[in-house]
C-alpha angles and dihedrals in degrees: 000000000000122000143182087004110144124174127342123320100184098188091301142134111236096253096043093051086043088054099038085050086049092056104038088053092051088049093045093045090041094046104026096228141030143186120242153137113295089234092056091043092048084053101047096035086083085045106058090036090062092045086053089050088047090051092042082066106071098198126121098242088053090045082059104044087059088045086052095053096038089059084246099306105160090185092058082053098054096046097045089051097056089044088052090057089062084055100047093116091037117100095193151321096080093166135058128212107223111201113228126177126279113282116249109234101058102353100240116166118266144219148189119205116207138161124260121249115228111242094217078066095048088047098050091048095048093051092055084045093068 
């Protein structure tokens, strides 16, 4: 019976899988998209949705708490805002899991993380396109 278990471990010390989760939410903020396991991209999807509801907001103390989680990376901030204004009519689900072959080595399953397009954005080009 498990117990006390919270989140994904994947094989992991604590300040290792909170590091691992840090970094893989900057390069995905600052990229807008990467390539990883299935298992990673599943742990760090809540992740990067709370960060997006934190930015929507545009108050200090939530300025702070991304800042907080992003080890201080104003980059990551301003990035993160611009991508939020895209989201302001969006209640939730701000990324999509792509699904890529197996990787070669050990065949583990992979992913690639990418934001979601608002359809309002697909419709309108679509419409000047005809």
């Amino acid at each position: 019976m498990k117990k006390k278990i919270f989140g994904r471990k994947l094989s992991r010390e604590r300040a290792s899988r909170e590091a691992l989760f840090v970094s893989l939410v900057e390069n995905f903020i600052l990229n807008g998209k990467i390539t990883t396991t299935k298992a990673k991209a599943k742990a760090v999807v809540g992740l990067i949705d709370g960060l997006v509801v934190l930015s929507k907001k545009t108050t200090l103390g939530a300025r702070r708490l991304i800042l907080k989680k992003v080890r201080g990376n104003t980059k990551v901030l301003a990035k993160l805002s611009k991508e939020a204004e895209n989201f302001k009519d969006r209640i939730g689900g701000y990324t999509k899991l792509i699904p890529l072959p197996n990787r070669k080595g050990d065949m583990a399953k992979m992913v690639r993380i990418e934001w979601v397009k608002n359809k309002n954005e697909n419709l309108s080009t679509k419409k000047e396109g005809n």
